[in-house]
C-alpha positions, 0 to 999 in steps of 0.5 A: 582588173586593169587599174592604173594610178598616177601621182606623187611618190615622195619622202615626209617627215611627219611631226603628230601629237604621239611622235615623230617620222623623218625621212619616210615612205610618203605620196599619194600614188603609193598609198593609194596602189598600197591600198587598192592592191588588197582587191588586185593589181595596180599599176603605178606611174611616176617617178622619184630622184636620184636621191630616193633611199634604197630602204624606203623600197620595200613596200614597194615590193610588199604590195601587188603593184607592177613597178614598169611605170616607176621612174628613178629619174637622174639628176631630179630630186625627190618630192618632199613633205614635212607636215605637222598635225595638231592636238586635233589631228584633222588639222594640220600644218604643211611645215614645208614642200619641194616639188622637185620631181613632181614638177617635172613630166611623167614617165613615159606609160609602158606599152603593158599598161595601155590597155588600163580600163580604170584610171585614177589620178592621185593627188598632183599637179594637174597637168600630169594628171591630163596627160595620164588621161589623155592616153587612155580614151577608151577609159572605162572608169577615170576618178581624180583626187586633188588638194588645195595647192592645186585649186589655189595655183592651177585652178584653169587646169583643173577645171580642164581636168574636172570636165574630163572626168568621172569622178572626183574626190576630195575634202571638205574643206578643198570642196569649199575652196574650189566652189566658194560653198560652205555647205556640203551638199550645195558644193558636192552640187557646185563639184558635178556642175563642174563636170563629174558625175559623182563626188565624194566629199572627204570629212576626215574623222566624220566620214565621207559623203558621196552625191550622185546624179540617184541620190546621195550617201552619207557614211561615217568613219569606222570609230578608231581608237589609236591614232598615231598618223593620219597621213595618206588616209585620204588616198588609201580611201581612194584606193580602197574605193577605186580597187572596189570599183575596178574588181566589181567592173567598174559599176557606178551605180549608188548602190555600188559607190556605196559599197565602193566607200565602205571599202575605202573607209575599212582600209583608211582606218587600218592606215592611221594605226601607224606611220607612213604604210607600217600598218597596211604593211601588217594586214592582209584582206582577211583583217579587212573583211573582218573590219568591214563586217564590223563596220556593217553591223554597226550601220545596221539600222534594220532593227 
């Protein structure tokens, strides 16, 4: 499979109801490739500062990721978060942002990579993510996953984005600011209208729903117990998702958008055990399968 991926790569510290992580590995682009590389390679552009760790380069090269498009940019910054969630952890507090690297362009896509039949555009500035897609026309398979920073500062530029697209993904309360609806289905509605042909809508510890021109799908998350970090499980659900898409040959029927999210939400459910990628760093794709029978049993409803 040909699966590229752009976004941000950056350094969060994280403040949760069970501790702390400063300085961490943290970005959508990473924890998206960290998740898609369990169904193949992925191919990552972006780029970090100057002042990136050499010890938060290890899950880098953990992972099936082709680094020939990670750029250590000199005399930039590296992006930075520091978030803090609540006693209920679907919400969160964004405690402080610097763009710095994100800001700027992208990194020059390599000659290798131009062949990618499968695009996904992690969370980041709109404009970097039209400039991956307008390298790859021939695209088989282009799906888009953004925040509410975007929608509030860019909104031309990602309505530019939304109608060059096939997919997009995002939560639900980005669905209501993008589109003005309150209900889920009237704003999945609102999303398509918009110009994609599917949207998966992100409800956090609730599931996800999908709408698609055949119909909809409405999936639960997988019942966690121990929830030590919820950061990045929005993208390692894209990334789930989208490698599912790209190893089965990027089949967008219901049926298989269907099996697409499972995937994503069995991964998304191992990354919030820990810190930053600790976890996915821990498992490997027989735990996955092992967590997505489970999960299949528990939809089950044959009976």
């Amino acid at each position: 499979m040909s699966l590229i991926v752009t976004g941000s790569i950056g350094i969060d510290t994280i403040h949760t109801p069970t501790g702390q992580a400063p300085d961490v590995l943290g970005g959508s682009a990473i924890y998206f490739a960290a998740a898609a590389s369990f169904h193949g390679p992925v191919r990552l552009v972006g780029a970090v500062g100057d002042d990136f760790p050499d010890e938060l380069e290890k899950p880098f090269h953990h992972f099936d990721i082709d680094l020939a498009g990670l750029e250590k940019r000199q005399g930039s910054k590296t992006f930075r978060w520091t978030g803090k969630y609540l006693e209920n952890m679907n919400d969160r507090e964004t405690l402080s942002v610097d763009l710095n690297v994100l800001a700027e362009d992208l990194p020059p896509v390599p000659e290798a990579f131009k062949n990618s039949e499968y695009l996904f555009l992690a969370n980041t500035h709109p404009g970097g993510q039209l400039a991956l897609l307008e390298q790859f026309p021939a695209a088989k398979l282009t799906v888009a996953d953004t925040m509410d920073l975007w929608i509030e500062t860019e909104p031309d530029l990602l309505k530019t984005l939304l109608g060059k697209i096939d997919g997009l993904v995002l939560n639900d309360s980005e669905a209501h600011l993008l589109t003005g609806e309150t209900n889920i289905v009237k704003a999945g509605e609102a999303v398509l209208a918009l110009g994609p042909k599917f949207v998966v809508i992100k409800k956090g510890e609730h599931g996800a729903f999908l709408l698609h021109a055949d119909g909809a799908v409405a999936l639960p998350a997988y019942p966690a117990k121990d929830v030590i970090d919820p950061t990045g499980a929005g993208d390692t659900f894209g990334g789930g998702m989208m490698g599912y898409l790209a190893a089965s040959g990027g089949d967008t029927s219901l049926s298989s958008l269907k099996k697409a999210m499972a995937a994503g939400t069995v991964v998304a459910s191992y990354n919030i055990e820990s810190f930053s990628l600790g976890k996915l760093m821990e498992i490997g794709k027989s735990d996955l399968e092992l967590r997505h029978s489970e999960f299949a049993a528990m939809l089950d409803v044959s009976e």
